[in-house]
LUMDRENZA-601973 format. One record per residue (C-alpha): residue in three letters; x, z, y. Coordinates in steps of 0.05 Angstrom, whole numbers, padded with zeros to 5 digits, always signed. Layout:
<pts>
ALAXZY
...
</pts>
This chain:
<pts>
UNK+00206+00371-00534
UNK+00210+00419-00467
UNK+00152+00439-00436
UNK+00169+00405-00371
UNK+00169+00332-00422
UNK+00095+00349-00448
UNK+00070+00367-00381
UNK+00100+00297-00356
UNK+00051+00266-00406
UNK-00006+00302-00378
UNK+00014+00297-00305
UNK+00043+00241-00257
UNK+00118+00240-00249
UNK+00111+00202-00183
UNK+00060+00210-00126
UNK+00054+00183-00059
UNK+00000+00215-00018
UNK-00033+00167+00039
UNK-00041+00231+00095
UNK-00076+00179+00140
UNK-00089+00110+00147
UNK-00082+00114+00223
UNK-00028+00083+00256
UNK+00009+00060+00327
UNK+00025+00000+00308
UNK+00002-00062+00290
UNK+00063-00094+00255
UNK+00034-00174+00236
UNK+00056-00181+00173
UNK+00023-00109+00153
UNK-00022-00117+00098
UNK-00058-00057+00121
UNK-00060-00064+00202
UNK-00033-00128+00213
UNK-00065-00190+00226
UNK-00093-00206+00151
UNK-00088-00129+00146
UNK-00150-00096+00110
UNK-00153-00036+00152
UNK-00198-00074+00217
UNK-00260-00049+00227
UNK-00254+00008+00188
UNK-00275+00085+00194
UNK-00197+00120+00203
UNK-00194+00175+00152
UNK-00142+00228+00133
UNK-00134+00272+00068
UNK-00165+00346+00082
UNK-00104+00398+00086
UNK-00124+00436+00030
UNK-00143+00381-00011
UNK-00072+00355-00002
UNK-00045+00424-00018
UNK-00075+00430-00081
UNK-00060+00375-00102
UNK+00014+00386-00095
UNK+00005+00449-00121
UNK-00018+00431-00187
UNK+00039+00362-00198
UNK+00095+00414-00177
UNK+00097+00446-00251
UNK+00127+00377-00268
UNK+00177+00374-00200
UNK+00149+00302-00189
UNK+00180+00254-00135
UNK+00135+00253-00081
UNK+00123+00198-00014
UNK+00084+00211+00033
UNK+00054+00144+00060
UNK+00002+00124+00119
UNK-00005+00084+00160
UNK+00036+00121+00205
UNK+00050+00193+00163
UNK+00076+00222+00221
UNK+00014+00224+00256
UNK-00018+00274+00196
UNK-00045+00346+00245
UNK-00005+00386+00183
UNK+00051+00336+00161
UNK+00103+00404+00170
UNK+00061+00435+00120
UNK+00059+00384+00061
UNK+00127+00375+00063
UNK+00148+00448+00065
UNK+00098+00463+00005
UNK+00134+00403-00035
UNK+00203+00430-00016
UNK+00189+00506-00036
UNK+00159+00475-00094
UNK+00230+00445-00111
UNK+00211+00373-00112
UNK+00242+00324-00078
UNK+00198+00286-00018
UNK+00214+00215+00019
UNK+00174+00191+00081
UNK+00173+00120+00093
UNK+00165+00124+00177
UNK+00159+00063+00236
UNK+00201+00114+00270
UNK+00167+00117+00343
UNK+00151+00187+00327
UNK+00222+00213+00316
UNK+00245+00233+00377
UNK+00189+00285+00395
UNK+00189+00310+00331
UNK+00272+00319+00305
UNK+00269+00392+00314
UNK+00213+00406+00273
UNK+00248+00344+00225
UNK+00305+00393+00203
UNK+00273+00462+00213
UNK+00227+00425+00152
UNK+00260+00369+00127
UNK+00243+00309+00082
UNK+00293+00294+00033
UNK+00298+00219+00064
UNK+00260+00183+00115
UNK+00252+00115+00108
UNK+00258+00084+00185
UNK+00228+00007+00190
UNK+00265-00040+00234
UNK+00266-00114+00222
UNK+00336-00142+00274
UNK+00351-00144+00341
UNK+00305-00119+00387
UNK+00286-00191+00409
UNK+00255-00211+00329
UNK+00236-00137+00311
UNK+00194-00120+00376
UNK+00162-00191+00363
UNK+00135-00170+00296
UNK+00130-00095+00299
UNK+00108-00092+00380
UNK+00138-00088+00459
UNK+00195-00027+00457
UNK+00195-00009+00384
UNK+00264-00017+00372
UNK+00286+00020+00427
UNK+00245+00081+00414
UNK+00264+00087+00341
UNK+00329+00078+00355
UNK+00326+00124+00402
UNK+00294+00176+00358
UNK+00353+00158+00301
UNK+00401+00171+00349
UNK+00362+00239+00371
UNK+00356+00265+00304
UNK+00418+00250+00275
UNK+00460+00284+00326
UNK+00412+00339+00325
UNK+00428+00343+00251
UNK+00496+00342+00258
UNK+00505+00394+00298
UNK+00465+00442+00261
UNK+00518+00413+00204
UNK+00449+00403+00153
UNK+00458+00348+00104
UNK+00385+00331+00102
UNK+00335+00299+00123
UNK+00377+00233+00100
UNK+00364+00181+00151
UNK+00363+00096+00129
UNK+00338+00040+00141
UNK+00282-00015+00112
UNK+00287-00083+00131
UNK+00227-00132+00116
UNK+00243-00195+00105
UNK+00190-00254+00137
UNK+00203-00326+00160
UNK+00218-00293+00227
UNK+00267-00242+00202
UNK+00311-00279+00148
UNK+00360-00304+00197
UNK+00377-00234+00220
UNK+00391-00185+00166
UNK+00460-00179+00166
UNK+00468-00187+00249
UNK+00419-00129+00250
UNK+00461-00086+00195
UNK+00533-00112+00228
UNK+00517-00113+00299
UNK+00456-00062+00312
UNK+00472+00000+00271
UNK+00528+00046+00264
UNK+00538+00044+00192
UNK+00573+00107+00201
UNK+00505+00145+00212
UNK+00462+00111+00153
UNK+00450+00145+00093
UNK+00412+00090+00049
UNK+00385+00023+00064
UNK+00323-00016+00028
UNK+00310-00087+00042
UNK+00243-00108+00021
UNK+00200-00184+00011
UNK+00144-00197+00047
UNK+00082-00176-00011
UNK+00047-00236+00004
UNK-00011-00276-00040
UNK-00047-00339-00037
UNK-00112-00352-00022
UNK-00133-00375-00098
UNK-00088-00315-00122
UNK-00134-00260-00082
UNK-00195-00307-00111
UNK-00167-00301-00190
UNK-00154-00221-00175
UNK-00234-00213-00144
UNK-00259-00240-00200
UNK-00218-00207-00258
UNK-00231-00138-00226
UNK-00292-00150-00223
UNK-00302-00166-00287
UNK-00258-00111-00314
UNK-00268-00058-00272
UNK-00344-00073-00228
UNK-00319-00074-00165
UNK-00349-00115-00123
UNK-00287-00127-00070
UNK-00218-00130-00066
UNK-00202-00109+00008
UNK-00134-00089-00008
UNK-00110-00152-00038
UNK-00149-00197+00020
UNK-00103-00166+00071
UNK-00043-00193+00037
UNK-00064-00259+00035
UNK-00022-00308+00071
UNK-00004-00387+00066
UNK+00057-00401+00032
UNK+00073-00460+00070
UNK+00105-00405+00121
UNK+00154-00389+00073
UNK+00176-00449+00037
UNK+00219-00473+00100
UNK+00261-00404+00097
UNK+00333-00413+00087
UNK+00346-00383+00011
UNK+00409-00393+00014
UNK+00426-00349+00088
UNK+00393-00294+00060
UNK+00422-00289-00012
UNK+00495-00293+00035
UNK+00475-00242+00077
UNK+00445-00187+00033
UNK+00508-00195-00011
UNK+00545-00166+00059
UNK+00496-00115+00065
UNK+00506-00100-00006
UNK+00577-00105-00006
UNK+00580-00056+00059
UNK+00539-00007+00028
UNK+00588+00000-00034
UNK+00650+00004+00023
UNK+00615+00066+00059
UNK+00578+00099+00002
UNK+00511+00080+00029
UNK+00448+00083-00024
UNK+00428+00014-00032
UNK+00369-00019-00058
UNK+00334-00078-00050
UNK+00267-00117-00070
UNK+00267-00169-00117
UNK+00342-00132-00147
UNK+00365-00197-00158
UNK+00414-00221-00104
UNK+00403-00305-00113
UNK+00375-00352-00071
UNK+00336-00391-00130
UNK+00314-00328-00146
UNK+00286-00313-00072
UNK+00267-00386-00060
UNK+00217-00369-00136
UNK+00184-00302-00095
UNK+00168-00335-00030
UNK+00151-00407-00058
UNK+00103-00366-00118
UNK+00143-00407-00186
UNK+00141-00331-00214
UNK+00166-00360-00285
UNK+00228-00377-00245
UNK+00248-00302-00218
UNK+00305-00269-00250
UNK+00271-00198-00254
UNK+00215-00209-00294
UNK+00188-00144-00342
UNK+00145-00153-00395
UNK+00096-00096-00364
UNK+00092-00056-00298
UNK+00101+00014-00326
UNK+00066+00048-00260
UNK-00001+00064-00290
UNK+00038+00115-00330
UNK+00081+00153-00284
UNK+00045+00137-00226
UNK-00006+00158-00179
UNK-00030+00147-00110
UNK-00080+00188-00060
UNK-00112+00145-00019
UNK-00132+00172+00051
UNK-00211+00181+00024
UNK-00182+00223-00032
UNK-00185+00163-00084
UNK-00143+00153-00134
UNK-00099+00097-00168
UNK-00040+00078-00205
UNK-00017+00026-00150
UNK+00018+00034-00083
UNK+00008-00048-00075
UNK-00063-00071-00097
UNK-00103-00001-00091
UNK-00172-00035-00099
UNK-00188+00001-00165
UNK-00210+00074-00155
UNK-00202+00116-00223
UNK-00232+00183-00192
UNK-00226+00230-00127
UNK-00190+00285-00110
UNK-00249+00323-00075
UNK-00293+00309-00143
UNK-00245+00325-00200
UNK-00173+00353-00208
UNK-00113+00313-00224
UNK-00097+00321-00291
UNK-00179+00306-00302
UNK-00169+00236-00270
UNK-00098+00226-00297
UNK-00114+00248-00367
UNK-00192+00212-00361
UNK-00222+00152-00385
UNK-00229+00105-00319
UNK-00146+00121-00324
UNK-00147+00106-00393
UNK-00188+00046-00397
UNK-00151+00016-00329
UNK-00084+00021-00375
UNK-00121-00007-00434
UNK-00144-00068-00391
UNK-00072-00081-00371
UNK-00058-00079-00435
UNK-00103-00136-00454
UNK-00083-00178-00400
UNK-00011-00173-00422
UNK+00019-00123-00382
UNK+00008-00156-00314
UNK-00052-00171-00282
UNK-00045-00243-00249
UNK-00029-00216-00187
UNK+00028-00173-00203
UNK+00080-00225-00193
UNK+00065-00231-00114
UNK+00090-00151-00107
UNK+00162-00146-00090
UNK+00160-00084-00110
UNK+00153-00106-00178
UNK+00216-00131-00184
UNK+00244-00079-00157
UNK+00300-00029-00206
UNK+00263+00012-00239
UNK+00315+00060-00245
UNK+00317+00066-00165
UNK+00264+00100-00125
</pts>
């Protein structure tokens, strides 16, 4: 075995790094600032500089994948920094971005560049400005357009620019118009279209009280702001939206575009089993989520988990203990013990789209 394989056994392999929980926007189906999101009312925090730094500093040995995540990343004082420390460090670094902050900041985007930023739009500027806010779509696309031609004509190959796409009830109708009629194919690099991560009322109740048990805490803030009724999504047209991610697929493979998309599974039973919660039914099941052991996440107070969905379980801090003490230590152990017991998947598992995402794809 190399050294770089032993050190991946003692070290996370993938982390995303919350710089801030601030953000601009307040996108309503956002589980963090929307209007279920967990985020109101609460003291706005951001990861100390130096913290952030050394903890970089100590996962680059093992050249991990890293994200850097918000709210609103772009708003981090020393976001040039953190990504210049992970690129000298040779590892690669995607941002996922709502893209307003583009524009005033392309030069210092490819002086410094991510290896792909991750821009959110959800249609036409009618249906995305109605869930994401007034003049969204035109700024971002404005800043797309800014930093793409800046980056051409510096002829620099990176930072890779793409697209997410949520899908809601009031996006589902519009995926492909918005991929056929509002983008120039011609200047995407990779496209992700992502579920709604949604969960019932009595799903959020089962998850309190299991963590509770398991773990003593006495909330579950996290999961509460993705609650939602799933009567909102059982009129959604299955069928429309397994026809029109095919095209998006389909046009992706034509122009070489990176493509993924979450649940994988391209079927409209399959989609109509995600949004209508018959989880037995999906075509992606796994007999395990395998994050807990590749894993980690920084949350914007410095806490730390092996979940980018339901974070409601801190297994140590970053300004109390080093990484490899909280990756290699017993809160870590015993959370992958308890999933262990339950199966593999806690009960709330199946309502992340993320989970039935490729695992091969990141």
């Amino acid at each position: 075995m190399s050294n770089t394989n032993i050190l991946q056994n003692k070290l996370p392999v993938w982390v995303t790094l919350q710089l801030t929980d601030a953000c601009n926007l307040r996108c309503k189906m956002c589980y963090e600032w929307g209007e279920n999101g967990a985020y109101h009312g609460r003291k706005i925090s951001r990861l100390d500089k130096d913290a952030v730094l050394r903890v970089i500093d100590e996962c680059l040995p093992v050249k991990p994948y890293f994200a850097l995540f918000g709210g609103e990343p772009m708003m981090y004082p020393w976001f040039e920094d953190v990504v210049g420390r992970i690129r000298q460090g040779g590892a690669r670094v995607d941002v996922p971005t709502n893209g307003t902050f583009l524009k005033r900041k392309a030069e210092m985007l490819v002086e410094t560049p991510p290896n792909r930023l991750w821009v959110s739009l959800d249609g036409p500027e009618e249906i995305n400005d109605a869930q994401r806010g007034e003049n969204v779509y035109r700024n971002v696309q404005e800043g797309v357009a800014t930093l793409f031609e800046l980056r051409e004509r510096k002829g620099l190959k990176e930072p890779k620019i793409g697209y997410t796409f949520i899908v809601t009830p009031l996006t589902h109708l519009y995926i492909q118009g918005f991929f056929e009629n509002c983008l120039d194919l011609d200047m995407v690099d990779h496209i992700s279209i992502e579920f709604q991560t949604y969960a019932t009322a009595h799903e959020h109740d089962q998850h309190r009280q299991l963590f509770r048990r398991l773990f003593g805490v006495e909330e579950t803030p996290c999961a509460a702001g993705m609650q939602d009724d799933p009567r909102k999504f059982e009129m959604m047209d299955f069928e429309a939206i397994q026809a029109q991610i095919h095209w998006v697929e389909q046009a992706c493979k034509k122009r070489g575009i990176y493509f993924v998309c979450y649940p994988k599974t391209i079927a409209s039973e399959n989609y109509r089993a995600y949004f209508t919660k018959q989880y037995a039914d999906m075509a992606d099941q796994r007999d395990k989520c395998f994050f807990p052991w590749i894993y980690m996440e920084v949350a914007s107070n410095g806490d730390i988990t092996p979940c980018h969905t339901f974070y409601d379980v801190p297994l140590g801090n970053i300004y109390e203990q080093s990484v490899s003490e909280i990756w290699n230590g017993g809160h870590m152990k015993n959370f992958r013990h308890q999933l262990l017991r339950q199966g593999g998947l806690f009960p709330i598992c199946g309502s992340c789209a993320r989970y039935y995402a490729d695992p091969n794809k990141r």
